[in-house]
N, C-alpha and C positions, 0 to 999 in steps of 0.2 A: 536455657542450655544451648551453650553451639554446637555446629554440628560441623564436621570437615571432612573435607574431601581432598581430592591427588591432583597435582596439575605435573607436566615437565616441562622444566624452566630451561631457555637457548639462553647459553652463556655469552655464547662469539664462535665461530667458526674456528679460531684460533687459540681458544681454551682448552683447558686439561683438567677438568673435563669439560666437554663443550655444553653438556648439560645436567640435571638432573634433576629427580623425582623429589615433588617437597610437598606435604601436606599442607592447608590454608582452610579457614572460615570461611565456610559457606554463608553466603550473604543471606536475609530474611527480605521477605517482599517489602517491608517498614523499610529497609537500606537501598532500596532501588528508588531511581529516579522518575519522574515521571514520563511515562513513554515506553520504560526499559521493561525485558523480560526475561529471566531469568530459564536458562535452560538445563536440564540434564543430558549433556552428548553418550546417543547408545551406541553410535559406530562414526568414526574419523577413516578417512581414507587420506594416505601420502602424496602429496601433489609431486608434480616434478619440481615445480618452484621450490618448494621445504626442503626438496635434497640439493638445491643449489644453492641455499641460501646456509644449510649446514655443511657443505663444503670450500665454501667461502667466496662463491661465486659474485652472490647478490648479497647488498647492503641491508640487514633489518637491525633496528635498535632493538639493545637488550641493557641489563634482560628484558625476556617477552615470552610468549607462548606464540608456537607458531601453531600451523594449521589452517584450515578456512572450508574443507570440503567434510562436510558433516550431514547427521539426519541427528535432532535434536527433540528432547520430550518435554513440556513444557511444566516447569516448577511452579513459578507465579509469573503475574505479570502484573505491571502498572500501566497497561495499554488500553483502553477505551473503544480499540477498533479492531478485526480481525477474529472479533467474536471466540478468542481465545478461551480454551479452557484447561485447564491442570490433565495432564498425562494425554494434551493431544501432540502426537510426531509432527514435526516440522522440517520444512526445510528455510533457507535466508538467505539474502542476497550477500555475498562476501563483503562487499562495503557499506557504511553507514554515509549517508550524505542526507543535507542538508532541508533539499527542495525549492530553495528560497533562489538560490545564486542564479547567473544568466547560465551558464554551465546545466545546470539542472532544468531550469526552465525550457532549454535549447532543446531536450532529450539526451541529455550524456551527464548523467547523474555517478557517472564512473569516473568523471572527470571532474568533479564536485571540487569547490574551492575548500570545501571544510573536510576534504575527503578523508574518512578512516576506515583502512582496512584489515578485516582479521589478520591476524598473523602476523600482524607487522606492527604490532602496537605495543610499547612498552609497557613496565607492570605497573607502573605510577600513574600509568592513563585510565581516570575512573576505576573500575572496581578492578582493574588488571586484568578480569578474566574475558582477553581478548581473543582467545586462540582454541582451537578445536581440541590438542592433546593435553586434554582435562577432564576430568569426570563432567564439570557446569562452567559455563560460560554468559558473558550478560550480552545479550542484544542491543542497542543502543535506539532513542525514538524512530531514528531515522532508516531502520533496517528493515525493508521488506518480508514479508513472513508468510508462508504457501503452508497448507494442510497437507500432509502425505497419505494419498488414497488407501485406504486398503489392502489394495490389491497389489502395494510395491511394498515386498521387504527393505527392511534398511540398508543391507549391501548393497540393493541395484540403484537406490535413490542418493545412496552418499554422496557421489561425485557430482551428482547433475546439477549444483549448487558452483560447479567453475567448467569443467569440460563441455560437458551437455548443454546449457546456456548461452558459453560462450560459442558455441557451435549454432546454435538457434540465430544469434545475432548475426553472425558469418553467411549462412544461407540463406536470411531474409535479406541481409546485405547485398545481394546480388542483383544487380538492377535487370535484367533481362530475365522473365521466369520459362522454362522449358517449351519449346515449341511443340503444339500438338501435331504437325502436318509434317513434321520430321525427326529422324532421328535425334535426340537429344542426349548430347555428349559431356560427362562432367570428369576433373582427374584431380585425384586428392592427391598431394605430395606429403607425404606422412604416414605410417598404421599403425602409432599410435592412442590412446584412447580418442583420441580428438581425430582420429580418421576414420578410426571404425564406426563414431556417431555418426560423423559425417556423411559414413555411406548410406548408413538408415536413413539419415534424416532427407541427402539426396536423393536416393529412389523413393521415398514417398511422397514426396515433392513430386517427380512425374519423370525426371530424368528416365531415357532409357537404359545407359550404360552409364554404371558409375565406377573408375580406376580407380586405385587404391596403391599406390607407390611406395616401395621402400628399400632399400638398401639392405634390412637384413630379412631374408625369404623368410625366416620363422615370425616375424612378427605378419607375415600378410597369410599368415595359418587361419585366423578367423575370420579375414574380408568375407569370403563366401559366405557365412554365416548373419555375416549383417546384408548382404545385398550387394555387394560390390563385388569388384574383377581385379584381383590380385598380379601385379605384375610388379617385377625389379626396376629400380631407378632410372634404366636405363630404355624401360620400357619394352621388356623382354617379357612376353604374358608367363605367368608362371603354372606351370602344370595344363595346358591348352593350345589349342596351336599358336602357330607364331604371328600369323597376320590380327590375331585378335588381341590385338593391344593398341593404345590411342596412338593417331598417326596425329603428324607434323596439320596443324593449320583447320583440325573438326572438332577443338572442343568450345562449349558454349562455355563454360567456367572452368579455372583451375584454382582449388585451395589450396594454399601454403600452410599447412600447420609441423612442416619438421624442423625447422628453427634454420636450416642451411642454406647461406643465402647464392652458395654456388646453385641451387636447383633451379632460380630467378629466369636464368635466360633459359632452361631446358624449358619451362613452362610455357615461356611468353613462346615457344615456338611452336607449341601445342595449340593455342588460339587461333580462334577462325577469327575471321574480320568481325570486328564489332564487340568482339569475347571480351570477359569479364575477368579480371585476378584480385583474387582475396587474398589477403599475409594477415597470419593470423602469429604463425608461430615463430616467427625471428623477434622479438621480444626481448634479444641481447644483446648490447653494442657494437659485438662485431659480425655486423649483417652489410659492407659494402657492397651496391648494386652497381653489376657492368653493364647498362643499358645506354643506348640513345635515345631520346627525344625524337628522331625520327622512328625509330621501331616503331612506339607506343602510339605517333601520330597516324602514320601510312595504316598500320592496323586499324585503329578506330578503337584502340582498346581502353576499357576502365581498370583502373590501378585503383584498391582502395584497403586503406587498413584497419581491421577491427580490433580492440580492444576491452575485453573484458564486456560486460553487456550491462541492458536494466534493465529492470524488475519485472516487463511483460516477457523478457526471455525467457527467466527462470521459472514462470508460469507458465511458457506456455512449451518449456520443456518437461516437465513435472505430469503436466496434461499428455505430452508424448508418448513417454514412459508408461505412461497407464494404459493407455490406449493402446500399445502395442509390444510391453511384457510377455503376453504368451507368444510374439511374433518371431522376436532378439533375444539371444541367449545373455542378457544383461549380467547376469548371476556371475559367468565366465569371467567377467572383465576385472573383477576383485579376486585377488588370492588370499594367503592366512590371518588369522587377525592375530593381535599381541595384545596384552595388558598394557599398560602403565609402565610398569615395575619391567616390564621386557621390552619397551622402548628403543632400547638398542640394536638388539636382536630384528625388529622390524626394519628398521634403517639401513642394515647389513642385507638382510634379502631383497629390500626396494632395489638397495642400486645393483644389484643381479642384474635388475631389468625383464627378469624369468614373467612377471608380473605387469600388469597395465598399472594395480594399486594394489597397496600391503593397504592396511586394515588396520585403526586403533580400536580397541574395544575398550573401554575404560568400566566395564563390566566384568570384566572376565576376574574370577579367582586364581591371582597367579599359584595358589598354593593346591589346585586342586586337579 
């Protein structure tokens, strides 16, 4: 007897409708590959990507099932390692790669010649179920898979599967680690989800001051709450006096996670000699940088850019998260969740932007 389940199928950005709710067969463990594993998704969170890619920003083939940030319960599996078992929570790395290629071997398994990644995958690839906004989805051999502690509900662990992670990568990425014999200066351009981790993850690192930057004051409403020091683009401290905001030439790192690539030279002038700049978040094509090759030399400075992460990231954010859940109001960072069937409805409130992440619940009884 089959059994079926919901998925929501991305037309094109350009369609009428650009998606919709379609019932499908649930695969049986006999129909998986070997390697693969079979999940039930209890909560999806809306990346920013998904709503670029649904308003025509970014190219994904379709149809497809988008998505990629989840907390996932395990159905079956044809997996031999991870000591997997039926109804344990998961989390997974957003892409499937290989292990074999020089890319993989290198450590950038992100960068995988064979690379596939959630949400981007059309529905003729393997079993289809490549995307998070679906009741189940198949994991592929090649996808990293992490147990979800206990002690993390599934709303505060959904994201840490792309933001969180790739945040891990970003701050391990920094070649100089915090000085203990001085103040140690860090300034996140962004507060965003990917700023506010950042602040956590910076001051537990050892930084002493960690900024937190943004252009609109309500989103640096929670800096405080993770650890950091809320101030406007401009570097105007917000709600604190005004000398305590990062001056010209004292910071040991600046993160880019707000995609704007005019923030480039406000940064590089915040670095002390020798300082560090991480871009994480220009990821668009129209990121032209007005810099000299003397700036970056007379500084002494490292330019370096991260991209998505592996698989000891998302470990050893998952491990974060646990460790310091009662510390970080994590709960905050998701707002409502939606069905399925109300799909839309989430979509409409994401791009509000009221919200870090809307929430798919592929649980939920629309009718109750």
């Amino acid at each position: 007897m089959s059994v079926t389940g919901n998925r929501v199928v991305f037309l094109g950005a350009h369609k009428n409708p650009s998606f919709l709710v379609e019932s499908f067969q649930i695969p049986k463990e006999e129909d998986l590959r070997e390697g693969e594993i079979l999940l039930k998704v209890r909560l999806a969170t809306i990346c920013g990507s998904d709503l670029t890619t649904l308003e025509g920003r970014r190219t994904t083939p379709v149809p497809s099932i988008l998505g990629h940030e989840a907390v996932g319960e395990v159905v079956c599996s044809r997996r031999t390692t991870n000591n997997l078992s039926a109804g344990d929570r998961v989390s997974f790395t957003i892409s499937d790669s290989c292990s074999r290629c020089h890319r993989c071997r290198d450590g950038f398994p992100q960068k995988c010649e064979r690379l596939m990644k959630y949400g981007h995958v059309p529905l003729n690839n393997g079993a289809g179920l490549n995307g998070c906004y679906s009741t189940h989805m198949v994991l592929g051999q090649g996808t990293h898979v992490f147990k979800v502690p206990d002690n993390l509900s599934d709303v505060v662990c959904a994201p840490a599967n792309c933001a969180l992670a790739t945040m891990f990568h970003a701050v391990q990425s920094i070649p100089l680690k915090p000085a203990v014999y001085r103040d140690s200066v860090a300034v996140i351009q962004g507060a965003g989800l990917l700023g506010l981790y950042g602040c956590a993850l910076l001051h537990e690192t050892g930084y002493s001051r960690v900024y937190c930057q943004d252009v609109n004051m309500e989103r640096l409403r929670l800096v405080p709450k993770f650890s950091g020091i809320p101030s406007d683009i401009y570097g105007t401290f917000y709600e604190s006096p005004i000398d305590n905001h990062p001056k010209a030439g004292t910071a040991d790192v600046v993160l880019e996670v707000c995609g704007d690539s005019g923030s480039f030279s406000k940064g590089l002038s915040l670095l002390r000699p020798g300082g560090a700049y991480i871009l994480v978040g220009m990821v668009h094509p129209d990121t032209p940088l007005n810099v000299t090759g003397e700036k970056i030399i007379r500084g002494c400075f490292t330019v370096k850019g991260v991209h998505n992460y592996s698989p000891n990231h998302l470990e050893d954010a998952i491990n974060f998260l646990a460790r310091t859940v009662d510390k970080f109001p994590y709960h905050e960072l998701v707002g409502p969740q939606f069905s399925l069937q109300n799909f839309h409805q989430a979509i409409a409130v994401a791009r509000t932007r009221r919200f870090y992440r809307i929430a798919i619940n592929p649980t939920l009884d629309v009718h109750k």
